[in-house]
ROMI-906440 format. One record per atom (N, C-alpha, C): residue in one letter; residue number from 1; atom name; x, y, z; chain. Coordinates in steps of 0.05 Angstrom, whole numbers, plus 32768, in hexadecimal, padded with zeros to 4 digits. Each point is the difference from the previous one (the first is absolute). Layout:
REM residues N
   res     n   atom      x      y      z   chain
     A   NUM     CA      X      Y      Z       A
...
//
This chain:
REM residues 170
   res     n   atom      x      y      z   chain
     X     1      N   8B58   83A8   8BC5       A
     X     1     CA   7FEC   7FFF   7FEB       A
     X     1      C   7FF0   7FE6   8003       A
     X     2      N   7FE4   7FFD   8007       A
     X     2     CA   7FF3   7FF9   7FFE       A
     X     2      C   7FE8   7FF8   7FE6       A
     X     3      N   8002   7FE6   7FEF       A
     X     3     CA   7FE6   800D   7FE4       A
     X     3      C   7FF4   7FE2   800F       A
     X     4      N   7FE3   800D   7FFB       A
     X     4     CA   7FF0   7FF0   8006       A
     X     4      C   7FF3   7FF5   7FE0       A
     X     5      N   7FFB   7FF2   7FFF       A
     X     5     CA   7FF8   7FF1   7FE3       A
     X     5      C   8012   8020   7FEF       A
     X     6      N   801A   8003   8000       A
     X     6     CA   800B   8005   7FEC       A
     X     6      C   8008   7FFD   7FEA       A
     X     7      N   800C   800D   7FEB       A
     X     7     CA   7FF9   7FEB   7FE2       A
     X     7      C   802B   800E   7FFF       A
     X     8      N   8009   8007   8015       A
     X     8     CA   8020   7FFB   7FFC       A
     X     8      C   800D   7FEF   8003       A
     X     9      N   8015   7FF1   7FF6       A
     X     9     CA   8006   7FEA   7FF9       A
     X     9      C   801B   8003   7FFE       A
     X    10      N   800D   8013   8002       A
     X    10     CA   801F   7FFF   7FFB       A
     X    10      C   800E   8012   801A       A
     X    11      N   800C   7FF2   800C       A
     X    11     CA   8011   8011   801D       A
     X    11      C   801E   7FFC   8000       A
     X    12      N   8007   8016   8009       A
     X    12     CA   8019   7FF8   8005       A
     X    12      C   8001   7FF3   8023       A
     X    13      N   800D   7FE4   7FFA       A
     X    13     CA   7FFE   7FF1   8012       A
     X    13      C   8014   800E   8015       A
     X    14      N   8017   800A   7FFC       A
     X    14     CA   800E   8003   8019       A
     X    14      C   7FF4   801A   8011       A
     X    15      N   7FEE   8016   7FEE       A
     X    15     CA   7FFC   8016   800F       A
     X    15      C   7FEB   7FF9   800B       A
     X    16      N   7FF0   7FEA   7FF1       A
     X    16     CA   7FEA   7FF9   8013       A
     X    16      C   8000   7FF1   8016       A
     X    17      N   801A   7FEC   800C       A
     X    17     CA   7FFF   7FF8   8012       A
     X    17      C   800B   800F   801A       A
     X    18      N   8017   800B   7FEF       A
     X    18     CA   8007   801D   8014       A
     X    18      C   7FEF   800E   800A       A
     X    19      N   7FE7   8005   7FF2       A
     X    19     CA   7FF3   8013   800B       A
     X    19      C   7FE3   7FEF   800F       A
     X    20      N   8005   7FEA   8000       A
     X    20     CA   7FE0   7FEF   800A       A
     X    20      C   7FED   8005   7FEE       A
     X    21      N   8003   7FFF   7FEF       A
     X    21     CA   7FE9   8004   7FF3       A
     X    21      C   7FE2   7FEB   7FFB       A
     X    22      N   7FF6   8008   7FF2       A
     X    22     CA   7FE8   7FE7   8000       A
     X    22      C   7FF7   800A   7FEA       A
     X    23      N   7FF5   7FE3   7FF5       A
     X    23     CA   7FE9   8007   7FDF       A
     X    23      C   7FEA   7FE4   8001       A
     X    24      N   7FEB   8005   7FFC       A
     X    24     CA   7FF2   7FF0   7FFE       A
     X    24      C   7FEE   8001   7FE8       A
     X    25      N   7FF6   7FEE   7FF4       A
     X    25     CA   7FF4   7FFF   7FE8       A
     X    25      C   7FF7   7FE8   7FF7       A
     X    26      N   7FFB   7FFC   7FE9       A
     X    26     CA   7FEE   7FE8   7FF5       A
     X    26      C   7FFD   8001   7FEA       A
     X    27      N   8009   7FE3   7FE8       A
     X    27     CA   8004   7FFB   7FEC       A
     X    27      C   7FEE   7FF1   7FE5       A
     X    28      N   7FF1   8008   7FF8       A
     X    28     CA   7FF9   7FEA   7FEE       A
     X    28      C   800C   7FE8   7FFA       A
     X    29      N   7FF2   7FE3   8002       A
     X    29     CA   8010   7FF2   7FFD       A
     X    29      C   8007   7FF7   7FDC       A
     X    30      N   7FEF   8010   7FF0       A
     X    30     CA   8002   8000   7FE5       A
     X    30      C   8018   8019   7FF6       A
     X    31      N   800A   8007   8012       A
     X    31     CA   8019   8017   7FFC       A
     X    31      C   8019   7FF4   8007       A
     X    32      N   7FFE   7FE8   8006       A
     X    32     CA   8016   7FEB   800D       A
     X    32      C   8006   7FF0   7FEB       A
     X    33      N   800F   8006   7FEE       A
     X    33     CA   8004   7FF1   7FE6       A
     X    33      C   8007   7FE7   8004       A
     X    34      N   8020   8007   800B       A
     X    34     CA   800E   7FE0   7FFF       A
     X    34      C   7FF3   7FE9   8015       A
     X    35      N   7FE4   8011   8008       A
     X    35     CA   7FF8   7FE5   8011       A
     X    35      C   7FE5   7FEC   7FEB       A
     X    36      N   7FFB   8013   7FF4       A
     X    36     CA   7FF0   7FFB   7FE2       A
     X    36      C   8003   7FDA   7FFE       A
     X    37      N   8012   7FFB   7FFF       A
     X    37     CA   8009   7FDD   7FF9       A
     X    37      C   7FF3   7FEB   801E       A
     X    38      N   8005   8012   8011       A
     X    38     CA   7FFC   7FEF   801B       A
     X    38      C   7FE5   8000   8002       A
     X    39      N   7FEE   800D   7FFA       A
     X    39     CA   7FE6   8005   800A       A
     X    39      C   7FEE   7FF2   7FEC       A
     X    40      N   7FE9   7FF5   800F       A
     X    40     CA   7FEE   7FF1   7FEF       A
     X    40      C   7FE9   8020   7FF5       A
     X    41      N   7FFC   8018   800E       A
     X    41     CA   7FEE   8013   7FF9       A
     X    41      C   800D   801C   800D       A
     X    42      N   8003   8016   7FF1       A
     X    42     CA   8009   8017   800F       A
     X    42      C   7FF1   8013   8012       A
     X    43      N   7FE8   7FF7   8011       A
     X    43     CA   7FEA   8007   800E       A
     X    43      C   8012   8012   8013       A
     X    44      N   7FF6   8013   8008       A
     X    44     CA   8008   800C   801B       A
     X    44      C   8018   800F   7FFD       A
     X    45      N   800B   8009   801F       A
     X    45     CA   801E   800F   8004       A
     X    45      C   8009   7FFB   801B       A
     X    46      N   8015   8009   8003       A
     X    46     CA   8014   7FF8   800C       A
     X    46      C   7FFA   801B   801A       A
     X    47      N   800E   7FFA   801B       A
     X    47     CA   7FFD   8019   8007       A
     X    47      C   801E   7FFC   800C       A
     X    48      N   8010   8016   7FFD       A
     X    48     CA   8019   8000   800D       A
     X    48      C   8003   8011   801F       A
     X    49      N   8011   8007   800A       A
     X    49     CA   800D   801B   8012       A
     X    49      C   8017   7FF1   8003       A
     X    50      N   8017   801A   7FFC       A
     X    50     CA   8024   8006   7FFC       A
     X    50      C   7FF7   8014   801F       A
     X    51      N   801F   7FED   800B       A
     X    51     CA   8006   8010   8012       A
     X    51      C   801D   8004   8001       A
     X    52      N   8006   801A   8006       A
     X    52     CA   8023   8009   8006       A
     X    52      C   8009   7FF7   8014       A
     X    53      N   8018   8000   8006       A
     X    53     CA   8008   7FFE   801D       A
     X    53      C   801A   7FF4   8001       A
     X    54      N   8017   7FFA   8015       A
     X    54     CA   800D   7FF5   8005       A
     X    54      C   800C   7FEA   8018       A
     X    55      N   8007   7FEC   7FF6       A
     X    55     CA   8003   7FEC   800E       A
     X    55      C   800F   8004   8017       A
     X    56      N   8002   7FE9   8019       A
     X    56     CA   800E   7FFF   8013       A
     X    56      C   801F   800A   8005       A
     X    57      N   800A   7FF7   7FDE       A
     X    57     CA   801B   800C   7FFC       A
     X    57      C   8000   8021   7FF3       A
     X    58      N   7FEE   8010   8000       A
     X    58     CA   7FF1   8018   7FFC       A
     X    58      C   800B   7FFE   7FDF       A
     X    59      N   7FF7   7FEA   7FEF       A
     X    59     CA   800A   8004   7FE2       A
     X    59      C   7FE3   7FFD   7FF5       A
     X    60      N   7FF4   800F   7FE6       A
     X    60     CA   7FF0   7FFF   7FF8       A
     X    60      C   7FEF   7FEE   7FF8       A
     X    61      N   7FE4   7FFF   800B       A
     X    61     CA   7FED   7FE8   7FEA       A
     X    61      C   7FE7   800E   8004       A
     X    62      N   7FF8   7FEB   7FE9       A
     X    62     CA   7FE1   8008   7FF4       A
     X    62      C   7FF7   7FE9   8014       A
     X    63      N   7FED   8006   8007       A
     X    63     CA   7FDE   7FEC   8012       A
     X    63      C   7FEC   8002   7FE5       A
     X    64      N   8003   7FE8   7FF1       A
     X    64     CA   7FE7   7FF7   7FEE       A
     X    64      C   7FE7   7FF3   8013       A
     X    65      N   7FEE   8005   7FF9       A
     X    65     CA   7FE6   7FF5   7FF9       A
     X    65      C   7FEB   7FFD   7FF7       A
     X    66      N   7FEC   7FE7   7FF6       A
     X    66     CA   7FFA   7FFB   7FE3       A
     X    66      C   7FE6   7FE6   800B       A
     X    67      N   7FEE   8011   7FF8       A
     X    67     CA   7FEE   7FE8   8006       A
     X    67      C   7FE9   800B   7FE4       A
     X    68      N   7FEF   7FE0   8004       A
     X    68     CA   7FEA   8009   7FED       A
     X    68      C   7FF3   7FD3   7FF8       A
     X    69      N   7FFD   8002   7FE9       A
     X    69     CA   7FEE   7FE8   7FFA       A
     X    69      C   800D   7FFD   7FE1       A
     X    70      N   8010   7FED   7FF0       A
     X    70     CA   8004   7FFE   7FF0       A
     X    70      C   7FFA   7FDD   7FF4       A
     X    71      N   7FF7   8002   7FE3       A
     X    71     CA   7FEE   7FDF   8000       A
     X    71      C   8011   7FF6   7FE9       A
     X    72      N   800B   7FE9   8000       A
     X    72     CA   8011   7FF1   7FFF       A
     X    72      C   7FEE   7FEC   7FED       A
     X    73      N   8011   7FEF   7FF9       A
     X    73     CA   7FEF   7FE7   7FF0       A
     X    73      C   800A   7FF1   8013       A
     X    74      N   7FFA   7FE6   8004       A
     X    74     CA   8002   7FE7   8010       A
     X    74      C   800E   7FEB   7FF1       A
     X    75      N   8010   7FF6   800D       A
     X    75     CA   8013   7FF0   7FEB       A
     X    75      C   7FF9   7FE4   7FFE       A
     X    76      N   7FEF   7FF8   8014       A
     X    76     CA   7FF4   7FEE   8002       A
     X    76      C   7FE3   7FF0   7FF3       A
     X    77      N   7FF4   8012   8002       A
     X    77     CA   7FDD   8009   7FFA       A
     X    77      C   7FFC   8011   7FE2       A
     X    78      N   8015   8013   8002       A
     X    78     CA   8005   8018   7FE8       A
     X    78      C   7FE0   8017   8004       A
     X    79      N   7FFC   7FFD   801F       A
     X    79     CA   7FE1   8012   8003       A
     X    79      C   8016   800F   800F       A
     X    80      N   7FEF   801B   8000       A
     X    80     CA   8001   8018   8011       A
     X    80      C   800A   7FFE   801F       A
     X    81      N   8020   8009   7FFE       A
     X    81     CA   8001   8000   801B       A
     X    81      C   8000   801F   8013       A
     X    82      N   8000   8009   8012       A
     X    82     CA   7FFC   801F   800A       A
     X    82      C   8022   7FFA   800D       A
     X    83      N   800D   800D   7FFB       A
     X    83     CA   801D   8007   8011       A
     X    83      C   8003   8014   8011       A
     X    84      N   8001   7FFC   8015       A
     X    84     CA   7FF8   801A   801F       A
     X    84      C   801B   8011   7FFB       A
     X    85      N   8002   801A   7FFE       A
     X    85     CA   8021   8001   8003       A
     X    85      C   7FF6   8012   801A       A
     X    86      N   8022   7FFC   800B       A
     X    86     CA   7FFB   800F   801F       A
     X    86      C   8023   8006   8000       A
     X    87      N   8005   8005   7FFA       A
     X    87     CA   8027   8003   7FF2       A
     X    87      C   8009   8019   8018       A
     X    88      N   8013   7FF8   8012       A
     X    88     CA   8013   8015   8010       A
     X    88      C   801C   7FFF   7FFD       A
     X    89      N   800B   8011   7FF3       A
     X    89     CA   801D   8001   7FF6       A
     X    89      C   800A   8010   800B       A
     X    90      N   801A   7FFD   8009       A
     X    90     CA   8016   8018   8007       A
     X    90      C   801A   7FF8   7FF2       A
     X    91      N   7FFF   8014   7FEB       A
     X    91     CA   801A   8008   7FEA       A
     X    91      C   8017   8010   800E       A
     X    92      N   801A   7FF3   8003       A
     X    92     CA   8012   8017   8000       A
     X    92      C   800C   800D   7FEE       A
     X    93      N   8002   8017   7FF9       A
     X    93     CA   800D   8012   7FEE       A
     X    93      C   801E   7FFD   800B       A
     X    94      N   800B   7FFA   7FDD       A
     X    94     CA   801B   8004   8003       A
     X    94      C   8004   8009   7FE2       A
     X    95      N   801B   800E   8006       A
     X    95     CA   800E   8007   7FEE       A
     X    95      C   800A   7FF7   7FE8       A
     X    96      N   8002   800C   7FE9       A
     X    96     CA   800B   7FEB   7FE7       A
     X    96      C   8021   7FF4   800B       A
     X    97      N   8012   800B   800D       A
     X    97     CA   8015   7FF9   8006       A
     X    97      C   7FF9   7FE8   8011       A
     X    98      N   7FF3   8003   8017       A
     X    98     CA   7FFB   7FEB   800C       A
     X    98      C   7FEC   7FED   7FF5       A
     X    99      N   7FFA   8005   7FF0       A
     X    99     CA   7FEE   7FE9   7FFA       A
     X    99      C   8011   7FE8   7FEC       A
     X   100      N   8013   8012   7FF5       A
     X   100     CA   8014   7FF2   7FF4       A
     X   100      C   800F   7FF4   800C       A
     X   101      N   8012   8006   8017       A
     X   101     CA   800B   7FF1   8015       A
     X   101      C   7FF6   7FF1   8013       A
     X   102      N   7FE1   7FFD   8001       A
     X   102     CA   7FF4   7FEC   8012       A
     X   102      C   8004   800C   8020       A
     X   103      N   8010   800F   7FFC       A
     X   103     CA   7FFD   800D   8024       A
     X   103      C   7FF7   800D   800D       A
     X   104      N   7FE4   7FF0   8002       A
     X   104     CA   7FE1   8014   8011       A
     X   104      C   7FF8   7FF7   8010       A
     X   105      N   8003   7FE5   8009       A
     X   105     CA   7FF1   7FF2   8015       A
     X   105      C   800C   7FE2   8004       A
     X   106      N   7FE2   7FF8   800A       A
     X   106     CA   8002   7FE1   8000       A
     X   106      C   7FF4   7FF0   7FE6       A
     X   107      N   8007   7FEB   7FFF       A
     X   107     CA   7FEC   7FF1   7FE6       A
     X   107      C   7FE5   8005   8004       A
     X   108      N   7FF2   7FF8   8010       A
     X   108     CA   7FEA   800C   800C       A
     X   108      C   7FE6   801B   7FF6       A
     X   109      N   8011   8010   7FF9       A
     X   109     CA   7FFE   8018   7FFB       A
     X   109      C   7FF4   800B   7FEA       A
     X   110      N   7FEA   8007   7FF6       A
     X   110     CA   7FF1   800B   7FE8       A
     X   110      C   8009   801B   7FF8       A
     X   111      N   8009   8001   7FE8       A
     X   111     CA   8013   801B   7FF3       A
     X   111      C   7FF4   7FFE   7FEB       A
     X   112      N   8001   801D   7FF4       A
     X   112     CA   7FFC   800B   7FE2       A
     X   112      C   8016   801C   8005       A
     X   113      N   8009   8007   7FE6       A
     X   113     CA   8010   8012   8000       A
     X   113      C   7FEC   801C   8001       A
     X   114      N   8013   8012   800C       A
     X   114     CA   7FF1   801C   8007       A
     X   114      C   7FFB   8008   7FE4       A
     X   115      N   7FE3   8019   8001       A
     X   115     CA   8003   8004   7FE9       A
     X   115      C   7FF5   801E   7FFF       A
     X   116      N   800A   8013   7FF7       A
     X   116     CA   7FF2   800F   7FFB       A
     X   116      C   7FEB   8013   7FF5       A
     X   117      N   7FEE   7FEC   7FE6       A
     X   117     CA   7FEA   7FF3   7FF8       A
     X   117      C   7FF7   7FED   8003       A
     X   118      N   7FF6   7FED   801A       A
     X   118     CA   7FFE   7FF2   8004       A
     X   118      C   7FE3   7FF6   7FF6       A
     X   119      N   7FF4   7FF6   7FF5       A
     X   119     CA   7FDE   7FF1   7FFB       A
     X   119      C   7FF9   7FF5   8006       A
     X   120      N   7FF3   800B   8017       A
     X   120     CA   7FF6   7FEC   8014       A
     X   120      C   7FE4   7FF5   7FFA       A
     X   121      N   7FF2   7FFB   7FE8       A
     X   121     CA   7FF8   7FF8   7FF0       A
     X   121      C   800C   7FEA   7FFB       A
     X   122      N   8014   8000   7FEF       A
     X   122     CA   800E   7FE9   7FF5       A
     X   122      C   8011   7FE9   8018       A
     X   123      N   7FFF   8010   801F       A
     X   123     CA   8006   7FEB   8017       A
     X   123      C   7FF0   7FF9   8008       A
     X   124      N   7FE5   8015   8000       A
     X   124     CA   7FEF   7FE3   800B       A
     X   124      C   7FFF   7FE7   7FEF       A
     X   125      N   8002   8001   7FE3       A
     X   125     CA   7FF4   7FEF   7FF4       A
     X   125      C   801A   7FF0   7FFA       A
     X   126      N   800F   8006   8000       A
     X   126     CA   801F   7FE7   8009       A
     X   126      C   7FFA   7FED   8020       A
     X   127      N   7FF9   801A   8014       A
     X   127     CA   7FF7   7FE7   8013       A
     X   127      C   7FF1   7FEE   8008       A
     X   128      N   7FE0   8008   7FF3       A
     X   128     CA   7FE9   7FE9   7FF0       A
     X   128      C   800E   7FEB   7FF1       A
     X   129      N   8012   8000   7FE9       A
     X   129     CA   800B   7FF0   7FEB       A
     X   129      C   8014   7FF4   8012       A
     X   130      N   8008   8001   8012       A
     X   130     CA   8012   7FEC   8012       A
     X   130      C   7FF1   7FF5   801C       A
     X   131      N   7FE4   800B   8001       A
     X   131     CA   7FED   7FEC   8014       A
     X   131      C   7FED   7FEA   7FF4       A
     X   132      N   8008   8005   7FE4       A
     X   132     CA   7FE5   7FEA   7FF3       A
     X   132      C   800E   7FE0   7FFF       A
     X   133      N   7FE9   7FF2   8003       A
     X   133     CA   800F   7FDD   8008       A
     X   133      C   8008   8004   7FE1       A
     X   134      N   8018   7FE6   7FFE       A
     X   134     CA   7FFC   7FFE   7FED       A
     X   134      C   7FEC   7FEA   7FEB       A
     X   135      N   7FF3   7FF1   8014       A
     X   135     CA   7FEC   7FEE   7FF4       A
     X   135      C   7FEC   8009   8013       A
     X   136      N   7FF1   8016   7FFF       A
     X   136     CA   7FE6   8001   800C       A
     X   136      C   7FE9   7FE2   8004       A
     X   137      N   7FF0   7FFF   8015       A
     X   137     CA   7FEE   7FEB   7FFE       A
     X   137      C   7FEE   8005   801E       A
     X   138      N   7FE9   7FF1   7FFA       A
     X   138     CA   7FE7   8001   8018       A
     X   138      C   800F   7FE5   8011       A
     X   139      N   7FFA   8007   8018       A
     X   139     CA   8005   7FF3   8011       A
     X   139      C   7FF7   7FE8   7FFF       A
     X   140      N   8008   7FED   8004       A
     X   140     CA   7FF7   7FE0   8004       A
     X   140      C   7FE5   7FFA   8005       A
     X   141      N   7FF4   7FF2   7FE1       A
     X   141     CA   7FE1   7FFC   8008       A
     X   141      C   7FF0   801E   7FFB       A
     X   142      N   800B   8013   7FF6       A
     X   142     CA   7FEC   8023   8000       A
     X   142      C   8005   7FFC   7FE2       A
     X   143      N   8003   7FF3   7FEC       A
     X   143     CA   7FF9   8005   7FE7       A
     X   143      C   7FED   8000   7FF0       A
     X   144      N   7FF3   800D   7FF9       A
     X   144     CA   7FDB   7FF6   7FF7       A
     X   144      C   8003   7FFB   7FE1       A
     X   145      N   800B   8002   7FF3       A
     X   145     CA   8001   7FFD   7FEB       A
     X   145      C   7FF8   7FEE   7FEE       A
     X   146      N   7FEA   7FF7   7FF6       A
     X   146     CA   7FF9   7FE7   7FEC       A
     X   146      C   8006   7FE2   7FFF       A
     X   147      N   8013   800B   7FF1       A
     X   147     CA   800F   7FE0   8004       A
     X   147      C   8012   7FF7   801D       A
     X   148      N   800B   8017   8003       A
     X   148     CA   801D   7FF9   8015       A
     X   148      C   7FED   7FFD   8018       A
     X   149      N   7FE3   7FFF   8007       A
     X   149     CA   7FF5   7FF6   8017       A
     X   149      C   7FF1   7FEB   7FFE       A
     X   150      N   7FFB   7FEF   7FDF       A
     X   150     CA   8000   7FEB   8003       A
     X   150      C   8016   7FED   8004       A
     X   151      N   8019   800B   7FFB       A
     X   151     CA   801E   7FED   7FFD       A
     X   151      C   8001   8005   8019       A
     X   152      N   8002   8017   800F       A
     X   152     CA   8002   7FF9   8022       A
     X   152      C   7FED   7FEE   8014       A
     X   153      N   7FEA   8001   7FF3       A
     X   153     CA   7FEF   7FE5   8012       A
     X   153      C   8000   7FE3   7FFB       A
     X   154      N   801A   8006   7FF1       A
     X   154     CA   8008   7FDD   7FEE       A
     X   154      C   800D   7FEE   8019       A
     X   155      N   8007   800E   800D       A
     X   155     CA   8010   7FF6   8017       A
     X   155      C   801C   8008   8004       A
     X   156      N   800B   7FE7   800A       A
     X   156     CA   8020   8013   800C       A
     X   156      C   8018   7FF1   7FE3       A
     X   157      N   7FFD   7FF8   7FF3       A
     X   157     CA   8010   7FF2   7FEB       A
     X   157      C   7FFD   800E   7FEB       A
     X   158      N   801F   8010   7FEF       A
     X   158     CA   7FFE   800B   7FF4       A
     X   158      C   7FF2   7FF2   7FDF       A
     X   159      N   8008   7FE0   7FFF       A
     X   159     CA   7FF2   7FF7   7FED       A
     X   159      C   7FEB   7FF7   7FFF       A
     X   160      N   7FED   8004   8017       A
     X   160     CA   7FE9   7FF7   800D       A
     X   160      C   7FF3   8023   7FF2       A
     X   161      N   8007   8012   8002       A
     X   161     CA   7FF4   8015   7FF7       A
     X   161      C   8002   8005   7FE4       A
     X   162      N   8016   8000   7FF4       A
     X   162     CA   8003   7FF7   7FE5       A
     X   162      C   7FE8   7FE8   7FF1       A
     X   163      N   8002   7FEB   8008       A
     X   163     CA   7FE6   7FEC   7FFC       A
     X   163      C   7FE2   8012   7FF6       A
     X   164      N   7FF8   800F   801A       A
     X   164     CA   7FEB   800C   8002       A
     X   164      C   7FFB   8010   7FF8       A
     X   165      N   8020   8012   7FEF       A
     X   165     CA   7FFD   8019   7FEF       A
     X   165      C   7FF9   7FF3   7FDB       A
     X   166      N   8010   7FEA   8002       A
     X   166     CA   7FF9   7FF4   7FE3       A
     X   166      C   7FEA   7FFA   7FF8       A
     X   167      N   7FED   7FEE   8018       A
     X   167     CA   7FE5   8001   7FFC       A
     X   167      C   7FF3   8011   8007       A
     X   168      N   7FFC   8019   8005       A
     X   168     CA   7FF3   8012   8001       A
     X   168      C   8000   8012   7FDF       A
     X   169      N   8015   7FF7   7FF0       A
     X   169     CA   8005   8013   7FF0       A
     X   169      C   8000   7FE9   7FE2       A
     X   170      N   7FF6   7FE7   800A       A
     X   170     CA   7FF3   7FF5   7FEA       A
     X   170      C   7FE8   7FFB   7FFC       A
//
């Protein structure tokens, strides 16, 4: 099974890797609730493709992938940052027994328990929520922002910029 911009969202993970399957699709990023906190604007969506299959040890996993443009606040600046996602995951499926006993692999190893409603909806957006920094910011010197590019041309002294932020703001 193949969906091209499909709007299915729930698989059973083990029949789908057993069987190779594939789904491809694409998400509003305003349908992504719990990412609601992280994001400076909910512009745009997400595009995923789930792939079935099994690993070298012929045990089941999903092949995630997840790209798109998500915009961040700047922790620095507090302006608009664009966040590239380009996300490649391989999940192994394991069992509630084994997932309980830890005996699936190496440490190494990316697991979620098998499921047979799985929402793959709600995995992409668990694996977005574990790629976001957790202090987003523009790269050194890329901040445009008002004030924070007059405090950066203050020089290299943090109270040398401080100085220049007080008189600017009296």
């Amino acid at each position: 099974m193949s969906g091209q911009g499909s709007t299915q969202t729930v698989i059973d993970s083990l029949e789908f890797a057993r069987t190779g399957q594939t789904l491809r699709g694409s998400l509003p990023v305003p349908g992504l609730t719990r990412l609601k906190d992280s994001l400076a604007d909910t512009l745009g969506e997400v595009e995923f493709v789930v792939k079935g299959a099994h690993d070298a040890h012929h045990r089941p996993i999903l092949m995630l992938e997840i790209s798109g443009v998500l915009h961040l606040q700047c922790h620095r600046c507090l302006g608009l940052l664009d966040f590239p996602l380009r996300l490649l995951t391989t999940l192994l499926l394991v069992s509630a027994g084994d997932a309980a006993k830890g005996e699936f692999g190496d440490d190494d190893t990316e697991w979620i328990e098998a499921s047979g409603e799985l929402d793959v909806a709600m995995l992409v957006e668990d694996e977005i929520l574990l790629s976001l920094p957790y202090a987003p910011r523009h790269g050194e010197g890329l901040c445009r922002h008002g004030t924070s590019v007059a405090v950066h041309g203050a020089g290299g002294s943090t109270f040398a910029r401080l100085s220049t932020l007080k008189r600017i703001t009296h």
